[in-house]
C-alpha positions as CSV (number, residue, x, y, z in Angstrom):
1,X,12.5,-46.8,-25.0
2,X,10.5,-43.9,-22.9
3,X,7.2,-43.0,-21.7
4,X,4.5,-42.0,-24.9
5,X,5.4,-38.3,-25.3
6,X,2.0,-37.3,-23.4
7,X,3.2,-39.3,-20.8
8,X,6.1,-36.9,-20.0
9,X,4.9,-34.7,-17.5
10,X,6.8,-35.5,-14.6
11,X,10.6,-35.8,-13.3
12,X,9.6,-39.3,-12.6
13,X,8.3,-40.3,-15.7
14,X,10.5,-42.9,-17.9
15,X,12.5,-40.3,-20.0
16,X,15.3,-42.7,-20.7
17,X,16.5,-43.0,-24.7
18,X,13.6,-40.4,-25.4
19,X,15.9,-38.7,-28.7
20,X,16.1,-34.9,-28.3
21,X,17.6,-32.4,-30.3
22,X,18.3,-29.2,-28.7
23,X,18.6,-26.0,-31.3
24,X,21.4,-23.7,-29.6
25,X,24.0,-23.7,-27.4
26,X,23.9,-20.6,-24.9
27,X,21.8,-20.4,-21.4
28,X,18.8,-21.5,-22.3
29,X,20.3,-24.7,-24.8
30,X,22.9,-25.6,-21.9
31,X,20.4,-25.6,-19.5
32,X,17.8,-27.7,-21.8
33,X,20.4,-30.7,-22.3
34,X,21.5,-30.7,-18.9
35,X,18.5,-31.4,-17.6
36,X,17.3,-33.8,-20.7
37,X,20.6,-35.6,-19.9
38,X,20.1,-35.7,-16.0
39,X,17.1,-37.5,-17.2
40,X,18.8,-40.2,-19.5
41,X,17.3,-39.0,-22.8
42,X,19.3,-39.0,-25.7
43,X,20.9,-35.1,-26.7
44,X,21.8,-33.7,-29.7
45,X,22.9,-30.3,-29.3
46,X,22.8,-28.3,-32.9
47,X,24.3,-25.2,-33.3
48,X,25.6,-22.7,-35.6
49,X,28.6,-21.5,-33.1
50,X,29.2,-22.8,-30.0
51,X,31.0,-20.6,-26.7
52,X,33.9,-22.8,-25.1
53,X,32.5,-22.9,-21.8
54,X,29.5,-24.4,-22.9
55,X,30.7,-27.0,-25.7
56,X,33.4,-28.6,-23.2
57,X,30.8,-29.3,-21.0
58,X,28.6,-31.6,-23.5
59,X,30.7,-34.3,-23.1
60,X,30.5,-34.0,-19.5
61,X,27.0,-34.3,-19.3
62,X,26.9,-36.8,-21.9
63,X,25.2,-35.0,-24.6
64,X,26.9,-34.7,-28.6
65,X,27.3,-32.0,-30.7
66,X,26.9,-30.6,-33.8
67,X,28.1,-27.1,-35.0
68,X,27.7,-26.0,-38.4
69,X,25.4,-24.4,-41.1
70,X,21.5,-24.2,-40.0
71,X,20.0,-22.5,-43.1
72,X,19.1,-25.9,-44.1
73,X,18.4,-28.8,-42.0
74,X,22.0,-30.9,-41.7
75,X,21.9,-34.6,-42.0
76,X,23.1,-34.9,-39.1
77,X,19.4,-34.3,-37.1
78,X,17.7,-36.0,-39.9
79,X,19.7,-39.3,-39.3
80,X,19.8,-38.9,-35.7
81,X,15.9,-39.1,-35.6
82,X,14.3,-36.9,-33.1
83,X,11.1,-37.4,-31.0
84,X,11.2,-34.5,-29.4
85,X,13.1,-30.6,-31.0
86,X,13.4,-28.1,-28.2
87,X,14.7,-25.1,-29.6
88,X,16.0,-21.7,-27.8
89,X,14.1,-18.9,-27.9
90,X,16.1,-17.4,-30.7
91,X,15.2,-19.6,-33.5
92,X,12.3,-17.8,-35.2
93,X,9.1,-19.5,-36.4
94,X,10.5,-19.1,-39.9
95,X,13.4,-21.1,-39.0
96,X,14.6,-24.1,-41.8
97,X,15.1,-26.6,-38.7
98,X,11.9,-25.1,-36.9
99,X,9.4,-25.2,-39.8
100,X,11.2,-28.7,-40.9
101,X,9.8,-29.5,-37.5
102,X,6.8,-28.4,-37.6
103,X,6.1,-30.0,-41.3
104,X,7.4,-33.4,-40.0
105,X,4.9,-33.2,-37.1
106,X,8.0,-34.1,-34.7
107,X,6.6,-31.9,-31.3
108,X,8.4,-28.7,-31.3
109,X,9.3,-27.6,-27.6
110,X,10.8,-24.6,-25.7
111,X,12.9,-24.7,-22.4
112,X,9.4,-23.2,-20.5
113,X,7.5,-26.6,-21.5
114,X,10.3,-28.4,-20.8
115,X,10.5,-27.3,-17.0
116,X,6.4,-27.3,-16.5
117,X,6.6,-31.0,-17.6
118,X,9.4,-32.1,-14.9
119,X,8.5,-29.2,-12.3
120,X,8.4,-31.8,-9.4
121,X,12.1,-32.5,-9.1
122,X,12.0,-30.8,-5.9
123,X,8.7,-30.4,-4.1
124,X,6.8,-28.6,-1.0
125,X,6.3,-30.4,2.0
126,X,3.4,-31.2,1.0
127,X,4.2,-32.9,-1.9
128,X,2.9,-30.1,-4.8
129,X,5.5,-28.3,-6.7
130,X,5.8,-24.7,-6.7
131,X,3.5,-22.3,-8.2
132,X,4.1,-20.4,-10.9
133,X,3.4,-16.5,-11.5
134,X,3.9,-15.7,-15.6
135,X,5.1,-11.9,-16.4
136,X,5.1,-10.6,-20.1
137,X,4.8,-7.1,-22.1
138,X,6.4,-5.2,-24.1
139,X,8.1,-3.1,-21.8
140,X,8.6,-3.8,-18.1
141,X,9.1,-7.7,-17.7
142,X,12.3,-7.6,-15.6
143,X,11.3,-4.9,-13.4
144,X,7.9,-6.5,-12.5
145,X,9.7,-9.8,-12.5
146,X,12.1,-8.6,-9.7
147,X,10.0,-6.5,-7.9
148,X,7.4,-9.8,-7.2
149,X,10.1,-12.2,-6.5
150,X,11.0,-9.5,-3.6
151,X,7.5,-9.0,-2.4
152,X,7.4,-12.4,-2.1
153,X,10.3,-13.3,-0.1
154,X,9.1,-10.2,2.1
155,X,5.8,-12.0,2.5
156,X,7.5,-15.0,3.8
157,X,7.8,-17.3,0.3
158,X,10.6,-19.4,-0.9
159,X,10.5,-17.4,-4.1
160,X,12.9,-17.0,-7.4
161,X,12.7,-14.8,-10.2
162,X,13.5,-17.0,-13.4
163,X,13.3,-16.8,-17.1
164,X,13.9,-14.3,-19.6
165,X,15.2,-12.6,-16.8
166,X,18.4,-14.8,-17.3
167,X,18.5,-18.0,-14.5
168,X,16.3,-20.4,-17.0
169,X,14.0,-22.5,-15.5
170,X,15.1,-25.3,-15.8
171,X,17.7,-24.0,-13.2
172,X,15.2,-23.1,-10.8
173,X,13.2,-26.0,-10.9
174,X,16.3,-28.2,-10.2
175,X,17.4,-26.1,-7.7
176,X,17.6,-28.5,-4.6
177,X,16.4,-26.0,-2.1
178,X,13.2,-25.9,-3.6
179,X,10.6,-22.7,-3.7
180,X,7.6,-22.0,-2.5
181,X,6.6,-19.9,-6.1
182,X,8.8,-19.1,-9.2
183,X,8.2,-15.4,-10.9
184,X,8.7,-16.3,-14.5
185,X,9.5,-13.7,-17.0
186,X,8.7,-14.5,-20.4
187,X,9.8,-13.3,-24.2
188,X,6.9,-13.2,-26.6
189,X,10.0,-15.7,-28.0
190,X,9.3,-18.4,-25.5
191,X,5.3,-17.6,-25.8
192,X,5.1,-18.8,-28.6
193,X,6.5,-22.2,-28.4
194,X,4.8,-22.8,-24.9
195,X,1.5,-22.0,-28.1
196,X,2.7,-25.4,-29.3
197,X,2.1,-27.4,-26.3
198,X,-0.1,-29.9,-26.3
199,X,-2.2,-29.9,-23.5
200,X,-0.4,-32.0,-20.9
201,X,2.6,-29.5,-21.4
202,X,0.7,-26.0,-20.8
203,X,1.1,-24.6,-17.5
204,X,-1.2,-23.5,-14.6
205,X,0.2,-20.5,-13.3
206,X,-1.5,-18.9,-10.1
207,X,-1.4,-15.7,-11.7
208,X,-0.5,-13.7,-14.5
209,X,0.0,-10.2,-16.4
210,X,0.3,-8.9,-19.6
211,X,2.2,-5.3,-18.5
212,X,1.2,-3.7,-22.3
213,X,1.5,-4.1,-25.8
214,X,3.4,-2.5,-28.2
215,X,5.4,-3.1,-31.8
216,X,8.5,-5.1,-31.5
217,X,10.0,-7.9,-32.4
218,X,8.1,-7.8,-35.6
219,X,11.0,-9.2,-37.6
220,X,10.7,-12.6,-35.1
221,X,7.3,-13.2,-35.6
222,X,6.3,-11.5,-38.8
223,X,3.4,-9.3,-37.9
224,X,1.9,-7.5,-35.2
225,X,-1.0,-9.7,-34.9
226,X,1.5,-12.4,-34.4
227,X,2.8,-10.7,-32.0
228,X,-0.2,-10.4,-30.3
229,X,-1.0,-13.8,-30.2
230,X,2.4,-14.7,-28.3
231,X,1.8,-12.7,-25.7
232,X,-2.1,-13.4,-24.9
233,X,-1.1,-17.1,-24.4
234,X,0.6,-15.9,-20.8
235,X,-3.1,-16.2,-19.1
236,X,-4.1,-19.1,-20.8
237,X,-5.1,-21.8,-17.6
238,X,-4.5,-19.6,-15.1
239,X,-6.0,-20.1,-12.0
240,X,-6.7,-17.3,-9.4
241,X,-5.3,-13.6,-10.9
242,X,-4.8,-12.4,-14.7
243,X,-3.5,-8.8,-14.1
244,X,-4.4,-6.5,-17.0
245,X,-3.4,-2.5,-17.9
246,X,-6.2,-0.7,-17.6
247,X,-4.6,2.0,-19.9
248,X,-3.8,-0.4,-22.2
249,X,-7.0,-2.1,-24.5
250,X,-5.0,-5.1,-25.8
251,X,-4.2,-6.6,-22.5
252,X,-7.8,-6.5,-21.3
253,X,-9.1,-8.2,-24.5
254,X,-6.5,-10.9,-24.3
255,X,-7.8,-11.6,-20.8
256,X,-11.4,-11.2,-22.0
257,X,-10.6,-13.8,-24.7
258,X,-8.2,-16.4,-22.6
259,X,-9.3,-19.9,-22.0
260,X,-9.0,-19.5,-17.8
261,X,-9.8,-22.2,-14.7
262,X,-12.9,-21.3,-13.4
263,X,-12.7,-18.7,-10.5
264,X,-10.1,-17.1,-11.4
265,X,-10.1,-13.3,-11.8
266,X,-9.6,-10.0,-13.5
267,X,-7.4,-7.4,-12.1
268,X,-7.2,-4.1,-13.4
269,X,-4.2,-1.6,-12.6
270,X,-3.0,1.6,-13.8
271,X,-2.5,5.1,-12.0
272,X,-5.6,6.1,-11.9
273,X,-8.6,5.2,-9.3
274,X,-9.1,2.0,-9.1
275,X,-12.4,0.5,-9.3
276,X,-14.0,-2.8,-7.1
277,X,-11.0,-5.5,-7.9
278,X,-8.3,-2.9,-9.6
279,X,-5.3,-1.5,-7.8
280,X,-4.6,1.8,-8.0
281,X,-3.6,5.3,-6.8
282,X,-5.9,7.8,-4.1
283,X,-4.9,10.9,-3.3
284,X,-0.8,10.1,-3.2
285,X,-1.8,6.7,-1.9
286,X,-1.3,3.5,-3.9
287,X,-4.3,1.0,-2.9
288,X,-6.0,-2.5,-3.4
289,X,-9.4,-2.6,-3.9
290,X,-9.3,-6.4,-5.5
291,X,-8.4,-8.4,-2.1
292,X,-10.4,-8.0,0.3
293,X,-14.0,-8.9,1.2
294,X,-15.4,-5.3,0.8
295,X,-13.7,-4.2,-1.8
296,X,-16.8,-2.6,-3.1
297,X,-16.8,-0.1,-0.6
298,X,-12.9,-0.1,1.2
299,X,-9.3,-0.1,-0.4
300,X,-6.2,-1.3,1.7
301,X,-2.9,1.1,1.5
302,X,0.2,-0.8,-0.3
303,X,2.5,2.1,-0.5
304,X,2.6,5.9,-0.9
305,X,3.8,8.0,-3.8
306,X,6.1,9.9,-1.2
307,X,7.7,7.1,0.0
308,X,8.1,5.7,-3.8
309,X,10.2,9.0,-4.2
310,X,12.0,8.7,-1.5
311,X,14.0,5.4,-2.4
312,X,13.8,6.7,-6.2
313,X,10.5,4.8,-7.9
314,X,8.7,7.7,-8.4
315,X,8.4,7.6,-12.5
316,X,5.2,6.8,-14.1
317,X,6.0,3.4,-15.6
318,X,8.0,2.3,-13.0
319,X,4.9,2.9,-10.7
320,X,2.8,1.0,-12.9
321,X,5.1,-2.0,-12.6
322,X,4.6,-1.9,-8.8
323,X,1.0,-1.8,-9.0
324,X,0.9,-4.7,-11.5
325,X,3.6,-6.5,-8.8
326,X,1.1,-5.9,-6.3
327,X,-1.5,-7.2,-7.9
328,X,0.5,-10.7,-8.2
329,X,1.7,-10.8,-4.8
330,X,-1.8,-10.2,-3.4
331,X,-2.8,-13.1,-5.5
332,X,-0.4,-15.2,-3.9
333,X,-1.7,-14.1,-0.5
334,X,1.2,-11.7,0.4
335,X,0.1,-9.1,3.2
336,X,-0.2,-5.2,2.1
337,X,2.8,-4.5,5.1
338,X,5.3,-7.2,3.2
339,X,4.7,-5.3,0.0
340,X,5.7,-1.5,1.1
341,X,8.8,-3.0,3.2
342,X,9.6,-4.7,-0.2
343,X,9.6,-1.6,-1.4
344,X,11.2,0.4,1.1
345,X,14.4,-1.4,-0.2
346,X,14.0,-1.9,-3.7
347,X,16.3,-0.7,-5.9
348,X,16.3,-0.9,-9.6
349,X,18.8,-2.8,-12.2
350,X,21.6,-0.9,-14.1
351,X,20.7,1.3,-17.0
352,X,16.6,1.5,-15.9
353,X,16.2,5.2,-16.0
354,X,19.4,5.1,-14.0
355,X,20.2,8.8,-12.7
356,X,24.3,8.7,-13.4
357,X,25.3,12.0,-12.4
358,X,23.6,15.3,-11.7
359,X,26.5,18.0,-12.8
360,X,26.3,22.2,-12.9
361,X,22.3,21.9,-12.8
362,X,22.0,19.0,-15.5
363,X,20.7,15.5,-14.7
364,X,22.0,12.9,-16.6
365,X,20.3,9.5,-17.2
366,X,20.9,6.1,-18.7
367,X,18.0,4.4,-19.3
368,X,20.0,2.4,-22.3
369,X,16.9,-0.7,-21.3
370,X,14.7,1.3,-23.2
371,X,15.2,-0.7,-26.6
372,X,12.2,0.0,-28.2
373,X,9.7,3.1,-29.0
374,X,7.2,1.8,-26.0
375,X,10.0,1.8,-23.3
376,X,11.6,5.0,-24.9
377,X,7.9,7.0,-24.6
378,X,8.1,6.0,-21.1
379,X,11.3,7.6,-20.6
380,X,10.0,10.8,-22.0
381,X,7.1,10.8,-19.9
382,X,9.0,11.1,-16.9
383,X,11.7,13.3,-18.5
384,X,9.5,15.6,-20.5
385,X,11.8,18.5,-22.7
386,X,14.8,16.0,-22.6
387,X,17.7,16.0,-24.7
388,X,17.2,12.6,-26.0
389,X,19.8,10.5,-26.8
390,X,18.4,8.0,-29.5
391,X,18.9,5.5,-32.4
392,X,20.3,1.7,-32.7
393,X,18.8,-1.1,-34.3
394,X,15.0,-0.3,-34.9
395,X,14.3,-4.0,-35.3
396,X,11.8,-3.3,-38.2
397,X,9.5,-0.9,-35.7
398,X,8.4,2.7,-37.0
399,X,9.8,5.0,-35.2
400,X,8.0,8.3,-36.4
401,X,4.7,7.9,-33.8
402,X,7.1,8.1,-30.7
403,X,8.7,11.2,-32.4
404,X,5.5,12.9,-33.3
405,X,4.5,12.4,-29.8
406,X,6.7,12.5,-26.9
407,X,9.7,13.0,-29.5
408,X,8.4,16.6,-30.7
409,X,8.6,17.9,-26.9
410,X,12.6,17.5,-25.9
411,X,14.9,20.3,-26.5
412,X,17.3,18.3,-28.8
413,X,17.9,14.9,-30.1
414,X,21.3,13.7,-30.5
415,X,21.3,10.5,-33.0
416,X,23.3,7.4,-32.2
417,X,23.5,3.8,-34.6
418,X,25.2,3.3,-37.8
419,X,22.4,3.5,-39.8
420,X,20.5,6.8,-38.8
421,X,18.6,7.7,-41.6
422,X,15.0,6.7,-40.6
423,X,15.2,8.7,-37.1
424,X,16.5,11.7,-38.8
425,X,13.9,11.5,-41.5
426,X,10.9,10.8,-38.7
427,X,12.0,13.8,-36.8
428,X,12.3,16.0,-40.3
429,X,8.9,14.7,-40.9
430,X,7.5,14.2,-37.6
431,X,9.0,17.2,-35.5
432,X,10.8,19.3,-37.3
433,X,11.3,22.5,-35.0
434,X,14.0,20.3,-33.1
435,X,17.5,20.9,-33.3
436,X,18.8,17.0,-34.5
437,X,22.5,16.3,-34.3
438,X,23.8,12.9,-35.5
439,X,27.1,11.5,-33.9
440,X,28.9,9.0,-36.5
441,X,29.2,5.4,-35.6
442,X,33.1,5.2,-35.9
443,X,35.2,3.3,-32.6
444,X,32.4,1.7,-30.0
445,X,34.4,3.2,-27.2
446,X,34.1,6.7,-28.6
447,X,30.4,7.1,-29.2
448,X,29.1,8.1,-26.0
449,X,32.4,10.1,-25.5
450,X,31.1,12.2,-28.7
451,X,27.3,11.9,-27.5
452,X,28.3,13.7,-24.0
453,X,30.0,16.4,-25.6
454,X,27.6,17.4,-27.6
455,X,24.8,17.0,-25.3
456,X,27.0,18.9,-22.9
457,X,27.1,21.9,-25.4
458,X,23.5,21.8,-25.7
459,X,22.4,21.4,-22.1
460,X,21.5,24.5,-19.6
461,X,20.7,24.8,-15.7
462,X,17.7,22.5,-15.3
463,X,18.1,20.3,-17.9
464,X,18.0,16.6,-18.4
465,X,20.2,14.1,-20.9
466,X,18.2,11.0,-21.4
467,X,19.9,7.8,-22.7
468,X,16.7,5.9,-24.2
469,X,17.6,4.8,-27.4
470,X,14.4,3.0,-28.5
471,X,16.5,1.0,-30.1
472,X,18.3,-2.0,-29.8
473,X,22.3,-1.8,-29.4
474,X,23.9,-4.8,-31.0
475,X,25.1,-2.3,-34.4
476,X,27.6,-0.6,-31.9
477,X,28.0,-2.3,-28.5
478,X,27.3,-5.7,-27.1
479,X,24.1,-5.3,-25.4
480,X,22.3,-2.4,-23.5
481,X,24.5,-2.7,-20.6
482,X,27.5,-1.9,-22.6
483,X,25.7,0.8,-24.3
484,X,24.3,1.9,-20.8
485,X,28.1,1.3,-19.1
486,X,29.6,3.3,-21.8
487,X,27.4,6.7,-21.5
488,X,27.8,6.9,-17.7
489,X,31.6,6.4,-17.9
490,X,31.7,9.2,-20.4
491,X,29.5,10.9,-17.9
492,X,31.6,10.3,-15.5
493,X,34.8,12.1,-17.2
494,X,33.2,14.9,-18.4
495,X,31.7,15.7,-14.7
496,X,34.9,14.7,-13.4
497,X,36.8,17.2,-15.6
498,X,38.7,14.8,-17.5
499,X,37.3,15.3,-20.9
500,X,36.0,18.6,-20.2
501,X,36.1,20.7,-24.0
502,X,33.3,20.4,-25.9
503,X,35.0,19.0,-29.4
504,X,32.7,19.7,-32.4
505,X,34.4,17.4,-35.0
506,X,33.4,16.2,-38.3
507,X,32.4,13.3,-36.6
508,X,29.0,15.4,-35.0
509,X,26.9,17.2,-37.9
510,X,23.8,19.0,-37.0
511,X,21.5,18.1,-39.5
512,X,19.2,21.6,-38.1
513,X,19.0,25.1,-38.5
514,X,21.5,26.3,-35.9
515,X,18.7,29.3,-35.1
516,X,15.9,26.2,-34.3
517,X,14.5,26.9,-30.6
518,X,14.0,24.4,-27.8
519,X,10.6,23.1,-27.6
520,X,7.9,22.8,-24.8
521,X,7.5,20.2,-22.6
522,X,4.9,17.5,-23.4
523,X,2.3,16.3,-21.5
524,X,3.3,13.2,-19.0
525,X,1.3,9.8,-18.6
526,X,-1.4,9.5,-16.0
527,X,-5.1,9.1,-17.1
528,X,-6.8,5.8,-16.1
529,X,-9.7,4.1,-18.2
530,X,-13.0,3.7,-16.3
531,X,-14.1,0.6,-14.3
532,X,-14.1,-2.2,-17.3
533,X,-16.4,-5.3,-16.9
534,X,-15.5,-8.4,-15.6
535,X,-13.2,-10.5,-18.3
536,X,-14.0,-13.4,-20.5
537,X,-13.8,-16.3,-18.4
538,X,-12.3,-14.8,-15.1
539,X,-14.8,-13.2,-12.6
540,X,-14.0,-9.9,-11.2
């Protein structure tokens, strides 16, 4: 029999014949009962499909299986009697097996509890486990994740990005080489479990940020205000930093309203001047004004926009990520030199406003990451008068702001997805002086083959063809990547003269006056709030 369930909180605690049943069987699940079993507890892995590679392994690690139907809870968990459900981060709060869970009272986990409670498998030399440093938001999670993890290893730290980000952290935390801080990216998915935890199983990161806040994921949690909630529970206990947007209200109330350890602070960023304890941008110059003694009257130099251009991290959002980054790694004591070497050679992932090709005077980019209207306005704030390549799954978010705004500016949109009918509608209704040409879904490796070709027909001297969907990819390819992978190969053969003739088919329909003019260029991001007070619970 184990350790009471409140007793759990170490790797060292008695975990043996605690009963666990894991919901899922990808990363996240796989990872969960290899570690439950490394442990000795009893695993039940319950799963609706289950990948090969995976399910061969169970019985190597000594956990069972069960693969079948989950719309109601199978016999087989209610006879195997859990203590404990930890669920992957795709089973929604409306779940059968997760509200039968939560009506039963049996404690409802995620893989991020898991790993806080047994974080000491491997430990610092002296003796403390590694600190944690918690990244959310509705746009920007990986980037800021990365771009930490490799101001820290700059600054000298044993440090590993983890999470969301795709090594779970249960990985990590077993890892035997052991870190000096993990950089944990987290869903609003795995938020809201770690909401569950009791206290003993809440985390006490050194420092944390909320990047911004924006609709998606609506049809997971329900509701914005749901939403919401998921994502303020990243600065709950945190100890010495909790980062906020400036620019962006909702991240500075959810620190203002977050149960904190006492000391611990506010820091503002955005790309504006920063006040006494923001970081910011002077004249070209990216600063801190939150870290040092006289920050009331001094700033120390990170970074310079010149050089961010230079190694190609020159766009608005992006630049907010590194500010944010900074902000973190100051908080873990990394020096202002470590952090512009870091970024010297920083380079970002695949498909992040990704510049493919640049081909008789037109640029072509694949930012195909930008699956939602947030990331997407982004995009068209550093691309302003784009031909805009959009559409995919909406995931339940309205579309028509993003169009009214930074979606009225580009020159043409060219609509991808199988079911189109609300972004042609938003721009009818939203923007309707812009020429709007839809590209039926038909074979997956043909869409961007007919998206390039039109765009090519469009496009003049000057011009730019942005990939950001605002939209999630899984009605046509098998992720963003694919999506991504797929635009910059057509790219690629069109520039390279393989596919060279514009072909306008039945399978393109301009759904516009053919006579409709390009429009202007809209305003880009950039305007700072003013110096806000000092947050709820964390001193300035």
């Amino acid at each position: 029999m184990s350790a009471p369930i409140s007793e759990l909180t170490s790797w060292n605690a008695d975990w043996k014949g605690l009963r666990v049943v894991v919901l899922g069987l990808a990363q996240t699940g796989f990872s969960v009962a290899d570690t439950l079993t490394e442990l000795g507890a009893e695993v039940l892995v319950a799963t609706e499909t289950a990948a090969e590679e995976y399910a061969s392994l169970l019985p190597v690690i000594g956990a069972d299986l069960h693969v079948g139907p989950l719309d109601a809870v199978p016999d087989r968990i209610t006879e195997f009697g859990p203590d404990v459900i930890v669920a992957s981060p795709g089973f929604a709060p409306g779940h059968p097996v997760v509200r039968w869970a939560l009506e039963a009272s049996v404690p409802l986990w995620g893989d991020i509890e898991l790993a806080w409670r047994v974080r000491d498998k491997v430990v610092r030399a002296d003796g403390s486990s590694a600190d944690w440093i918690l990244i959310t938001g509705t746009n920007g999670k990986t980037t800021t994740t990365r771009l930490t993890a490799t101001m820290l290893v700059e600054g000298g730290l044993r440090a590993a990005p983890c999470g969301n980000i795709g090594v779970p952290v249960l990985d990590a935390i077993r890892d035997p080489a052991g870190f000096d801080a993990l950089v944990v990216e987290l869903s609003s998915h795995q938020l809201w479990y770690l909401s569950l935890a009791e206290a003993e199983g809440q985390p006490f990161p050194l420092a944390s940020v909320c990047l911004n806040l924006a609709d998606d994921h609506l049809e997971w949690h329900g509701t914005f205000d749901a939403y919401r909630e998921a994502k303020a529970v990243v600065y709950r206990n945190t100890r010495v930093a909790c980062v906020y947007n400036k620019a962006d209200v909702a991240t500075r109330e959810m620190v203002e309203d977050a149960e904190v350890v006492e000391g611990a602070r506010a820091i503002g960023f955005d790309l504006g001047v920063p006040g006494p304890s923001d970081v910011g941008i002077v004249d070209g110059i990216l600063v801190d004004r939150a870290f040092l003694e006289e920050r009331r009257s001094s700033a120390l130099e990170l970074t310079t926009l010149d050089r961010l251009a230079s190694v190609g991290l020159i766009a608005p959002h992006i630049v907010s990520n590194i500010l944010a980054a900074s902000a973190l790694s100051r908080a873990a004591g990394v020096e202002p030199a470590a952090i512009r070497d870091a970024l010297d050679t920083f380079r970002l992932d695949p498909h992040r406003i990704e510049v493919v090709a640049h081909h008789a005077g037109v640029t072509w980019v694949d930012d195909s990451k930008a699956t939602n209207p947030h990331a997407a306005a982004s995009s068209l704030s550093a691309y302003p008068g784009a031909i805009w390549v959009v559409g995919g799954l909406l995931k339940g978010v309205d579309i028509g702001p993003l169009v009214a705004g930074r979606g009225s500016a580009v020159k043409a949109a060219i609509v991808i997805g199988r079911v189109r009918d609300d972004v042609v509608a938003a721009f009818a209704r939203h923007a309707p002086d812009v020429p709007v040409f839809e590209v039926e879904h038909g074979e997956t490796e043909e869409v961007m083959r007919r998206v390039v070709q039109r765009a090519a027909g469009i496009a003049t001297s000057g011009d730019v063809v942005l990939l950001a969907p605002a939209s999630a990819s899984f009605d046509q390819f098998s992720g963003y990547a694919e999506r991504g992978t797929r635009f910059a190969e057509a790219v690629r053969e069109h520039v390279e003269g393989l596919d060279p003739e514009r072909d306008d088919t039945e399978s393109e329909r301009d759904v516009t006056r053919p006579d409709r003019h390009e429009a202007q260029a809209g305003e880009t991001d950039g305007d700072s709030d003013a110096d806000t007070p000092p947050a709820g619970g964390a001193t300035a």
